[in-house]
N, C-alpha and C positions, 0 to 999 in steps of 0.2 A: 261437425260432419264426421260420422265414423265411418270406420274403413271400406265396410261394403257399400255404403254409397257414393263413397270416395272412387273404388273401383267400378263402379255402375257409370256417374258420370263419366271416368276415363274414356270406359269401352264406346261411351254415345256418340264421344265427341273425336273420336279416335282417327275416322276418316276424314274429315272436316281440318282439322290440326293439322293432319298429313298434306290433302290440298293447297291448303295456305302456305306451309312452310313451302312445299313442288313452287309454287306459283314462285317465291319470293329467289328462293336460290337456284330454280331452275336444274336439279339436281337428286337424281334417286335415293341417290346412297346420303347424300347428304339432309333431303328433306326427313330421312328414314332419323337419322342423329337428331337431326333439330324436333322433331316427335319426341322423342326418347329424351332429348333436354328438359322440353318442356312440359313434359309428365314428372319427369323426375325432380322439377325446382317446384310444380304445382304440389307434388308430396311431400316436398323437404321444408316450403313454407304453406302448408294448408292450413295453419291456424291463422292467417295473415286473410284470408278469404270472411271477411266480414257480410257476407251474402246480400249486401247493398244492390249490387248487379246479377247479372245470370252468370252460374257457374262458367259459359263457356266464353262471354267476356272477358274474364280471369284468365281462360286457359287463351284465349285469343293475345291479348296480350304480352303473354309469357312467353308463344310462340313467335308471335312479330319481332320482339325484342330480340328472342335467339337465334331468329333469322338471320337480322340487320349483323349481327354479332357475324354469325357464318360470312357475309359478304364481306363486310369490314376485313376477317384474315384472309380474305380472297384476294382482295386488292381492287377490286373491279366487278361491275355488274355483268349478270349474264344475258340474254338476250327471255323476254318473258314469250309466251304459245300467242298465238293469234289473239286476236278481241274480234269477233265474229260482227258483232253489230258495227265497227267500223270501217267492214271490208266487203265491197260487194260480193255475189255469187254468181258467178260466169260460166256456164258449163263448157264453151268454145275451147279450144287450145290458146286462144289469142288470149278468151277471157283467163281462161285459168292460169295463165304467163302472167298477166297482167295484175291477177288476184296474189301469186305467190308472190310479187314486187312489192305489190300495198301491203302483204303480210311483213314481209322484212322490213320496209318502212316504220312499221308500227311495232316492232320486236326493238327496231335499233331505238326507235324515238322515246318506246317506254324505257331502254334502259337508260336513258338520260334523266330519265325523272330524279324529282330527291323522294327520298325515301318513304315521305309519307304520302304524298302523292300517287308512287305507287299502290302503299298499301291501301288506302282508302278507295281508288280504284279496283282493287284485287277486293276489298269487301262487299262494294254497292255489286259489281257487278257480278262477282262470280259468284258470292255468297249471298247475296239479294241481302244485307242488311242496312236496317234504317240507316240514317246521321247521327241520329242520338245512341242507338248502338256503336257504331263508329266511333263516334265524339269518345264511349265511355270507355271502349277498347284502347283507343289512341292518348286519351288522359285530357281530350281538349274540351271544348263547347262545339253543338252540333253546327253550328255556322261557319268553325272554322274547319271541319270534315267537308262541309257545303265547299268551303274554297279551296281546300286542296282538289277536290275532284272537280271543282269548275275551272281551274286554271291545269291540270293534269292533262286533260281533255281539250280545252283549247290548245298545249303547247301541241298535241297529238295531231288536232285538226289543224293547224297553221302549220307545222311538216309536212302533211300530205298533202295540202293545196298545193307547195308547193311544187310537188312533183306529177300529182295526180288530182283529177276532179273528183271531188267526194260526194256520195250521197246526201240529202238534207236528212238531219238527224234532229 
C-alpha cells in the first residue's frame, strides 16, 4: 500500500475510529489521542497489513487495543451514552424520569461489562457490523463475538429487570 492510499483510507475511516474510540473511553480529548494513536501505529506498522481483511478491520483493531490501553491507565471504566433500543421512549415527565433511570441503569451495568463484551456490543450495534467482522477485529471466531454479545446483553437485561420491566426485545 503506498502512501496516497494509505492516507485515503485514513481520511475514510477517520470518523468511524473516532466513534469507537468516544464509545470506549467515553472521553473527547481522550478519544481525539486514541485516534491519533491509532493512525499513527496503523503507519508505523503498515507493512504488517497483509490485506487478508478490510483495511478498517486493521484500524478497528489497533484502535480497540488503544482504547482498552487508555482505560487500563485510567484505572476504571467510564459510564458508556444510552443504547436506545434498550430503553423505552416516554414523552410524560413520569416517563422521561423513568427513561433517564433505565438510561443510568444501562450506563452503570455496561461499565461492568469486561472488555470484549463491551466492544463487540459497541460494534454489532452502533457500527451495524457482522460477527465475522467482529470475530476478525477482535482475533477470535464469529461464535465467540456471538457469545460475548449474547451474554453482554443478557447481564444488561437481568440488571434492569431487576429494577425495571423491559420491553420484549
Amino acid at each position: 500500500m503506498n502512501e496516497k492510499e494509505f492516507e485515503f483510507f485514513l481520511e475514510k475511516n477517520q470518523s468511524r475510529i473516532y466513534r469507537l474510540a468516544l464509545r470506549i473511553v467515553e472521553n473527547q480529548e481522550e478519544a481525539r489521542d486514541v485516534t491519533q494513536e491509532t493512525f499513527l501505529k496503523a503507519y508505523q506498522h503498515r507493512n504488517r497489513f497483509r490485506g487478508e481483511a478490510k483495511f478498517s478491520t486493521y484500524l478497528y483493531r489497533i484502535a480497540l487495543n488503544s482504547a482498552f490501553t487508555a482505560l487500563k491507565k485510567r484505572y476504571h471504566h467510564l459510564p458508556w451514552e444510552k443504547m436506545e433500543n434498550l430503553i423505552s421512549t416516554k414523552k410524560s415527565p413520569a416517563g422521561q424520569l423513568q427513561e433517564e433511570e433505565r438510561a443510568e441503569m444501562v450506563r452503570k451495568t455496561l461499565a461492568s461489562l469486561p472488555e470484549k463484551q463491551k466492544a463487540v456490543i459497541h460494534l454489532r450495534i452502533y457500527e451495524g457490523m457482522s460477527f465475522f467482522e467482529i470475530a476478525t477485529v477482535l482475533g477470535c471466531r464469529p461464535a465467540t463475538a456471538r457469545a460475548h454479545y449474547f451474554f453482554g446483553l443478557q447481564k444488561i437485561r437481568k440488571e434492569m429487570k431487576k429494577n425495571y420491566e423491559l420491553p420484549q426485545v
